[in-house]
N, C-alpha and C positions, 0 to 999 in steps of 0.2 A: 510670144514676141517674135518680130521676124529674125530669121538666122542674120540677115544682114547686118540692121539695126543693132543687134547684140553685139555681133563685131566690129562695128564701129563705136558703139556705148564702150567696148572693151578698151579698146585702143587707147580714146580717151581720158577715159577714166584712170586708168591704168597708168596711163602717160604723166597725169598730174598728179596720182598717186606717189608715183616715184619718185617725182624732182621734189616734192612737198618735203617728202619723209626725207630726201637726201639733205635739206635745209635745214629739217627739224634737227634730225640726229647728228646734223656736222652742230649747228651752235652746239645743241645738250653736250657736244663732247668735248667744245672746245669750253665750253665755259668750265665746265668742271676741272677741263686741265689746268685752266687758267687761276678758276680759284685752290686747286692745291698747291699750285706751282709758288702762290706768292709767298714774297719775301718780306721781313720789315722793312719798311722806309728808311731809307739812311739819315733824312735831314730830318729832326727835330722838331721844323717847324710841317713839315706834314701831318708829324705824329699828332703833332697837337692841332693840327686841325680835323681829326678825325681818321687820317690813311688808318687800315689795318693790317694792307700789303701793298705791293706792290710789283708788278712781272715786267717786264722787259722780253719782246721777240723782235726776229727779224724775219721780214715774210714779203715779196714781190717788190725787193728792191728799195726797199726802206724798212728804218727800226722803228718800235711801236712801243710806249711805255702806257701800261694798261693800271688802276689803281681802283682799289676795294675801300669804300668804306665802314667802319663799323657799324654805324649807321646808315647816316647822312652825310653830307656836305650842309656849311650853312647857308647856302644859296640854291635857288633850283636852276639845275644845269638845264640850257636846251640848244640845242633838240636832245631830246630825250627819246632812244630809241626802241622801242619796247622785242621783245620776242614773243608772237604767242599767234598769227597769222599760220606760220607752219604748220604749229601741231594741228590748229582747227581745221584746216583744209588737207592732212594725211588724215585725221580721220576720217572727215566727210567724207573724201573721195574714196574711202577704205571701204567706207559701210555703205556707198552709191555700188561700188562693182562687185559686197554679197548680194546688194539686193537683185543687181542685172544677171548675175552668173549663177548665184546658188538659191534664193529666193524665190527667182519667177519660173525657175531653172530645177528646183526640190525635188520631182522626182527621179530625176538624171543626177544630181551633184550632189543632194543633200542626203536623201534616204537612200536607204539598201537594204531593203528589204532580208538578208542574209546578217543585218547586224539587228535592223529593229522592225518593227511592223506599226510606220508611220505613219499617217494619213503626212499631207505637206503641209497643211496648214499647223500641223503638229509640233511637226521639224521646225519650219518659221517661228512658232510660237516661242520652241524651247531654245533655238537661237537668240531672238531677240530678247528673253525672260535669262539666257544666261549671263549676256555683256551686262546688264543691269546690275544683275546678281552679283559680278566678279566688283564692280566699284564700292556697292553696300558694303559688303565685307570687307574690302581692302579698305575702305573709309575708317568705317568704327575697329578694327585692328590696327591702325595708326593711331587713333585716338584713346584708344584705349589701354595701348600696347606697349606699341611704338615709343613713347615718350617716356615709357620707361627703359626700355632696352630696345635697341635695333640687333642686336643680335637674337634674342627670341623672337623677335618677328620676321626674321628671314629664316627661322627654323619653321615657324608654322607656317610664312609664306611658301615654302618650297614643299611644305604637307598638302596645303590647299591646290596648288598648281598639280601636285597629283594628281586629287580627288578633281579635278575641273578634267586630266586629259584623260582618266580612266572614263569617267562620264561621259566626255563627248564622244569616247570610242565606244563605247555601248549605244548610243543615241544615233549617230551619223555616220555616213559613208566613209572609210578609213582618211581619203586626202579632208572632205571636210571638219574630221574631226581635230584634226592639224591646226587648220586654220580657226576654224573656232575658238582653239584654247591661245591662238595669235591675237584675235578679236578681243580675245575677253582682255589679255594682257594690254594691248596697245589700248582702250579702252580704259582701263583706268592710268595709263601714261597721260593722255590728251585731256581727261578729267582731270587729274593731278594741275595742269596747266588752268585749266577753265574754273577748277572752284579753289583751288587752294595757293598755289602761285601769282597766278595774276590780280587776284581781292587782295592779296599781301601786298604785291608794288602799287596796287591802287592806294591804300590805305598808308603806304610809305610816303608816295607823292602827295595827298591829301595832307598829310601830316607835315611835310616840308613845306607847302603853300602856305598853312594855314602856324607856321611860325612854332610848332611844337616838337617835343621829342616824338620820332616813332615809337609804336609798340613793337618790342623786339619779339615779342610771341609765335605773332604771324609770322614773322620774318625768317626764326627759326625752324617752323616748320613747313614752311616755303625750299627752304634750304634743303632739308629732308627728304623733303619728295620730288625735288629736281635731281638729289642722288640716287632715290628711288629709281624716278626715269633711266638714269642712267646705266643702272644694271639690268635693267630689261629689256634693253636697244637690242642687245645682239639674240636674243632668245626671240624677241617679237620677229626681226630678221630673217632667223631663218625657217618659223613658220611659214613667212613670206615666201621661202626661195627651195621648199621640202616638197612641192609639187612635184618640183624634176625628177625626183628620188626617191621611187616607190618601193625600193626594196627598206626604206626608212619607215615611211607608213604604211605598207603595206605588210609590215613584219606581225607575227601574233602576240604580241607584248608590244605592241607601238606606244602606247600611253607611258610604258617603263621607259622607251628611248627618247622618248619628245622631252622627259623628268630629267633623267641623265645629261642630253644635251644642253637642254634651258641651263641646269647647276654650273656645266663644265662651262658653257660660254659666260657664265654671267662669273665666274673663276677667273678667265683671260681677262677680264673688263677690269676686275678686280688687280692683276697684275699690274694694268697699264695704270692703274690708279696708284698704286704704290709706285711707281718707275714715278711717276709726274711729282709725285713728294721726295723723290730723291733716294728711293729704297730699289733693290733691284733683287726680290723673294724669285730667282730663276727656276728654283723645285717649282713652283707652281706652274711653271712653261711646261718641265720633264713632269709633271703628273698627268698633266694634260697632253700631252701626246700622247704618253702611256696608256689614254684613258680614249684615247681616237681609236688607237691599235685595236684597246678589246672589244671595242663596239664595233670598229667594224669584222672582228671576229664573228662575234655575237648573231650582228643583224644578216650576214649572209646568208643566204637563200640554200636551200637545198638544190643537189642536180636535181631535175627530171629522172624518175624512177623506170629503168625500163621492165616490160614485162618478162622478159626471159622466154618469150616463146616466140612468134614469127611476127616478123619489125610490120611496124605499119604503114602503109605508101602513102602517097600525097593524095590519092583520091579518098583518100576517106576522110581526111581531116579538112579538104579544101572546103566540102558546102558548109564545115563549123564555120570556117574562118566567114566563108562568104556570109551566113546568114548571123551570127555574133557579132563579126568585126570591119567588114566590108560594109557596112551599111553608113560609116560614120567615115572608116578610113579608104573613103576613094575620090577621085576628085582631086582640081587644082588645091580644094580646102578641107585637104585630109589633115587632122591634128598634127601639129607638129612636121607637115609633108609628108606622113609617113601614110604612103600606099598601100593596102592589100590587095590588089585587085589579080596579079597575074602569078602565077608560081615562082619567078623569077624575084619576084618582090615580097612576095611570103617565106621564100627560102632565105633572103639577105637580111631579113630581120629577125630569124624563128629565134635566136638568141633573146630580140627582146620580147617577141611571144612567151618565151617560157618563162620569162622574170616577171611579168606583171598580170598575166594571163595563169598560170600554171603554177607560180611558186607562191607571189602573194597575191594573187588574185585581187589586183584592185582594176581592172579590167575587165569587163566593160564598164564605166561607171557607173556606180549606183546596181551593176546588172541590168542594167535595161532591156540587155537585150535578150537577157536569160538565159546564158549560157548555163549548164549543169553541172553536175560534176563530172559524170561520164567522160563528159565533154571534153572537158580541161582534164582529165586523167589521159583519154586518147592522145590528145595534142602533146602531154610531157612524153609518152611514149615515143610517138614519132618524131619528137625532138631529139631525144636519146638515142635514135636510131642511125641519126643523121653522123656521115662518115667526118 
């Protein structure tokens, strides 16, 4: 595809990715606050017309009295406002800018030859055959599981999310494999809405037209998996925002930090969900810093190893740079701005040469451009050298 094209698909895509996902994830979190936060109805006569709470806020200059019913109501309210436009359009645009950036893109963003020996159609293959795969299982483990215990299922859930990010680190380029196991998550969130939430309020509203009790069934486990959703916003998240931060995935146990992270954020979510019922568990705040501290203990890079015999100068590492990493990084549409092209600008960055180039090596992408090991041994040298 053309470079332009791409970055303009990017932009786009990208653009409506975000405000989608920001609509999706602010209702999923407001409504969840909303429904722990209620209270019983005070008057009598709501009780008995169905209220089973009710919340009270005050937000842009006026108060808002918000009300649950156990049910139904016995009339059908309208307008009736649905939520389920967001999730379908954070996905679509989710799985539009794999297919522009990593898809058409595989042998640059997908494969790595240094992880697996892919053809791209391979890659593609096992990408798309995995988000499938992550809903199957997450489907019949709620149906089969779930209804019995949501505690056991959040223990083999966070098993499987293992086996899903050690997998995709054996399969795909360190940052792809990130995103993938983001994919596969956010992917059964959006399905969650598409087959299991929205057939329930359909089947609610049918049943209130048509003059009957709903089935509390579906409703129940509608309810389930909108909680579901809601502890995998922040995990899904910051797959989304771990590109920045190679020394995260490009660590050699990254599949272990992507596990650690998902548990510890989906711990805060957890918090702020007891704070909205009126509990205030602050150990779970101090474990969770606790638990930032050791990781990023943990995840930090080694120095650059110097040789101990005579330092190496800039000519010998510049045709690396030129021929590895100048090819991508020169130009007004160097990634990120960042130029390699003259010594003055290879010396102002060699810090982040050594971190993504030399310590985790997720640089060049994919290796496309083959840099060696040699290679990347000389460069920590002369990083090391450097006064």
């Amino acid at each position: 595809m053309d470079p332009y094209l791409t970055d303009v698909l990017d932009v786009c895509l990208r653009f409506l990715h975000v405000i989608s996902a920001i609509a999706w994830i602010g209702a999923s979190l407001y409504f969840v606050r909303l429904d722990l936060s209620l209270r019983p109805p005070k008057l009598a006569s709501e009780a008995d017309a169905g209220v089973a709470g009710e919340f009270w806020g005050v937000h842009g200059g006026g108060l808002y009295h918000s009300r649950k019913y156990r049910l139904a109501p016995e009339e059908m309210p309208y307008p009736l406002h649905w939520f389920k436009w967001e999730a379908y359009t954070t996905w679509l645009s989710g799985f539009a800018l794999l297919v522009v950036l990593y898809y058409l893109d595989a042998d640059t963003r997908l494969v790595d030859a240094t992880v697996a020996e892919l053809e791209e159609w391979e890659a593609v293959a096992l990408s798309v055959g995995g988000l499938a795969l992550a809903w199957v299982v997450y489907d019949v483990l709620c149906r089969a599981l779930g209804r019995r215990s949501q505690a056991a299922l959040a223990v083999v859930g966070v098993a499987l999310v293992a086996v899903a990010a050690w997998s995709a680190g054996e399969l795909f380029a360190p940052r792809a494999a990130f995103l993938q196991v983001g994919a596969m998550l956010g992917t059964i969130m959006a399905a969650n809405v598409l087959l299991v939430i929205i057939p329930a309020h359909r089947g609610l509203v049918a049943a209130m037209a048509e003059g009957r009790e709903p089935d509390a069934g579906p409703l129940l486990e509608a309810k389930r998996r909108s909680v579901h959703n809601n502890y995998l916003t922040l995990p899904v998240l910051f797959t989304m925002l771990v590109g920045h931060f190679a020394f995260v995935y490009g660590h050699e146990d990254a599949w272990l930090a992507l596990v650690a992270i998902a548990v510890l954020l989906a711990a805060v979510r957890h918090f702020f969900n007891l704070w909205h019922e009126g509990r205030r568990p602050w150990w779970i705040l101090g474990v969770a810093a606790a638990a930032v501290v050791g990781l990023a203990l943990w995840l930090r890079p080694d120095e650059p190893a110097s040789s101990g015999g005579a330092p190496v100068v800039f000519e010998e590492i510049a045709p690396i740079v030129e021929e590895r990493c100048a090819t991508c990084h020169s130009g007004a549409g160097a990634p990120l701005g960042v130029r390699l092209e003259t010594q003055a600008e290879i010396d102002a960055r060699a810090e982040d040469i050594a971190r993504v180039a030399v310590q985790t090596r997720v640089m060049p992408p994919g290796n496309a451009t083959g840099m060696t090991n040699d290679e990347r041994e000389l460069l920590g040298i002369w990083i090391a050298s450097l006064p």
